[in-house]
Kinemage of the C-alpha trace (Angstrom):
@kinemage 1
@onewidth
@group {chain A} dominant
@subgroup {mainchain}
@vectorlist {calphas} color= white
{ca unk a 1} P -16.888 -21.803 -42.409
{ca unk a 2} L -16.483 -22.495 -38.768
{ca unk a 3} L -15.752 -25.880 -38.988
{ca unk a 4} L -13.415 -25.297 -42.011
{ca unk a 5} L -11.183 -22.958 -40.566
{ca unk a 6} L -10.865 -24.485 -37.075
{ca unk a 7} L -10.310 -27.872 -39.288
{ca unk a 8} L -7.781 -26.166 -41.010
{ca unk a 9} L -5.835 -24.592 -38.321
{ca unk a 10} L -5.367 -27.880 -36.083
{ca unk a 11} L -4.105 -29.494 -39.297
{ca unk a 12} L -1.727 -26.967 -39.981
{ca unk a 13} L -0.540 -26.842 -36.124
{ca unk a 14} L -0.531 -30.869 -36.344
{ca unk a 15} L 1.859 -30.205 -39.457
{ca unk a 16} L 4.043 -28.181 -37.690
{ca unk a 17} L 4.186 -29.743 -34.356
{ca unk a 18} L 4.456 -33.127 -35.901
{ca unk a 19} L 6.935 -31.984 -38.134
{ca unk a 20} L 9.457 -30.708 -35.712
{ca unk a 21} L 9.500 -33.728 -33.641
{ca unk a 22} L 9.718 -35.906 -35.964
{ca unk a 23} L 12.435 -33.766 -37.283
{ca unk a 24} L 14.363 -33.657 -33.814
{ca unk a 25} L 14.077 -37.645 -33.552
{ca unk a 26} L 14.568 -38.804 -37.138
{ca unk a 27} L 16.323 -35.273 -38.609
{ca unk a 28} L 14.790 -35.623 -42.270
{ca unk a 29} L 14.472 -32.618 -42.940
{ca unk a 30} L 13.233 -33.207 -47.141
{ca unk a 31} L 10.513 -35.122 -45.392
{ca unk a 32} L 8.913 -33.013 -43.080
{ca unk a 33} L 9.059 -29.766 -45.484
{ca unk a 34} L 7.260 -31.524 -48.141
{ca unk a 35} L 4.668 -32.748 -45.357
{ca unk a 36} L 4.272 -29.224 -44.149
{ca unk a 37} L 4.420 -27.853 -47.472
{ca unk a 38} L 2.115 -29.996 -49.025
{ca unk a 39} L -0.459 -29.361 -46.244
{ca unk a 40} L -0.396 -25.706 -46.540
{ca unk a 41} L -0.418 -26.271 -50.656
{ca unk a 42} L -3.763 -28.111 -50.305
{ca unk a 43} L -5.249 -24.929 -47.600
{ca unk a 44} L -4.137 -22.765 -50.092
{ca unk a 45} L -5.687 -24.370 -53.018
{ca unk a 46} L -8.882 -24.895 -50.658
{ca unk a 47} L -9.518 -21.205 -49.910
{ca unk a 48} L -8.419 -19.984 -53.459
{ca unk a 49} L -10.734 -22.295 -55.608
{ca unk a 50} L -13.902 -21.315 -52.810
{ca unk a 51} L -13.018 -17.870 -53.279
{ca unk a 52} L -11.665 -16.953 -50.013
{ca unk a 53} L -8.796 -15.108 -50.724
{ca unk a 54} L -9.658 -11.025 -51.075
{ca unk a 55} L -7.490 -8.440 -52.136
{ca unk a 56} L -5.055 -6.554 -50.191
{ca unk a 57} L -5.512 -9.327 -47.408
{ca unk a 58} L -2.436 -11.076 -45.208
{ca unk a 59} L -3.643 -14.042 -47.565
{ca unk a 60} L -3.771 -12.157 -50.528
{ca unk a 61} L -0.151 -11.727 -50.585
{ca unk a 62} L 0.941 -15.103 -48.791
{ca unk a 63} L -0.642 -16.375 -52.434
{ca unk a 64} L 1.363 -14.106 -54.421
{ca unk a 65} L 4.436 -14.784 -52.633
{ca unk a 66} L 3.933 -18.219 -53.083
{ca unk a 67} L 3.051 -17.880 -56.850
{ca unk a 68} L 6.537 -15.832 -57.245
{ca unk a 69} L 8.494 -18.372 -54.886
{ca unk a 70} L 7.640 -21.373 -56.728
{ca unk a 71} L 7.918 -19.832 -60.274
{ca unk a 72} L 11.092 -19.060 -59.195
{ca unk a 73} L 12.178 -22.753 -58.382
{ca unk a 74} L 12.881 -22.700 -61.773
{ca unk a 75} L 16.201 -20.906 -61.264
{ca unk a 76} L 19.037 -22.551 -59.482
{ca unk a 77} L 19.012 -19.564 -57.200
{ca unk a 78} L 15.298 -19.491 -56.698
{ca unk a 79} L 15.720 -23.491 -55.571
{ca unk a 80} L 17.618 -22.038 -52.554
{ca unk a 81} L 16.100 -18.896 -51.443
{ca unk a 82} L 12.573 -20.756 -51.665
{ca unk a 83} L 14.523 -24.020 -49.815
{ca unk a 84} L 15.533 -20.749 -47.094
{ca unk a 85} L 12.415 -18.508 -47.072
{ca unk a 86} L 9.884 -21.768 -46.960
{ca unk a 87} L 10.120 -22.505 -42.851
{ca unk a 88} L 9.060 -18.477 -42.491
{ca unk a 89} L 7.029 -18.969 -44.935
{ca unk a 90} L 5.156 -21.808 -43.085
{ca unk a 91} L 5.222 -20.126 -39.597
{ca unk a 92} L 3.800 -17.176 -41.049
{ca unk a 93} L 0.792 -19.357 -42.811
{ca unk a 94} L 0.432 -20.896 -39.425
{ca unk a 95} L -0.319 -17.484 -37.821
{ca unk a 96} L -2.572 -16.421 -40.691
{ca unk a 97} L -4.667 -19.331 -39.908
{ca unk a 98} L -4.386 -18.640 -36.590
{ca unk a 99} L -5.654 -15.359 -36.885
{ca unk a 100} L -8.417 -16.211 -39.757
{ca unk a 101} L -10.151 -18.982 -36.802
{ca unk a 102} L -10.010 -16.667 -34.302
{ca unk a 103} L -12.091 -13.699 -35.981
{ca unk a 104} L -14.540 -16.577 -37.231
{ca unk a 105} L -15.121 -17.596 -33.986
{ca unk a 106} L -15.434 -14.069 -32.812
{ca unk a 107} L -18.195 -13.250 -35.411
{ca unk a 108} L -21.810 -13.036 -34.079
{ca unk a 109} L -23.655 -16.266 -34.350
{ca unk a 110} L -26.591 -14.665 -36.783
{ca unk a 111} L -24.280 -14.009 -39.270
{ca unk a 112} L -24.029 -17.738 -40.072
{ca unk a 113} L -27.607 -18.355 -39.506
C-alpha cells in the first residue's frame, strides 16, 4: 500500500506540475484537463475497485461529487459548472493524496508486516 500511494501521489503531482507548464508554454487548456482528469479518473477507479474508499471519508465524498459532477455533464449547465469546479476539483484530489501518503508512511512498520 506503500508503494501504491506514494506511486500515486508523484503521478498526480507530475499531472499537475506538468500540466501547468505545459499549459503556460503551449496554453491548451482541453489538453491538459483531460490529462489531469484522466489521471485522477484512473486513481479513482484504482482505490474504488480495491476497496479503498470508506464511508464518511475526504475520499468518500470526492467519489460522490464526482459521480454527481459527471452525471450532470449531461445538462448544458452541468457541462460548465463541471468545466468550472474541475481545476478545484483536481487540487483538492491532489491534497487528498497528499494527505492519504503521508499517514501511510506514518503508520508503524508491523502493521504491514
Amino acid at each position: 500500500m506503500k508503494t501504491f500511494k506514494t506511486l500515486d501521489f508523484m503521478l498526480q503531482t507530475l499531472a499537475l506540475i506538468g500540466g501547468a507548464a505545459y499549459w503556460t508554454v503551449d496554453g491548451d487548456f482541453f489538453l491538459v484537463y483531460s490529462l489531469v482528469g484522466g489521471v485522477q479518473a484512473v486513481s479513482m477507479a484504482v482505490h474504488f475497485f480495491t476497496g479503498n474508499v470508506y464511508p464518511n471519508t475526504a475520499r468518500s465524498i470526492y467519489h460522490w461529487i464526482s459521480l454527481v459532477a459527471v452525471a450532470s455533464m449531461f445538462a448544458v449547465v452541468g457541462f460548465w459548472i463541471l468545466l468550472f469546479l474541475a481545476p478545484f476539483m483536481a487540487v483538492f484530489y491532489w491534497s487528498l493524496c497528499l494527505t492519504e501518503t503521508v499517514r501511510v508512511w506514518e503508520r508503524p512498520k508491523r502493521i504491514f508486516a
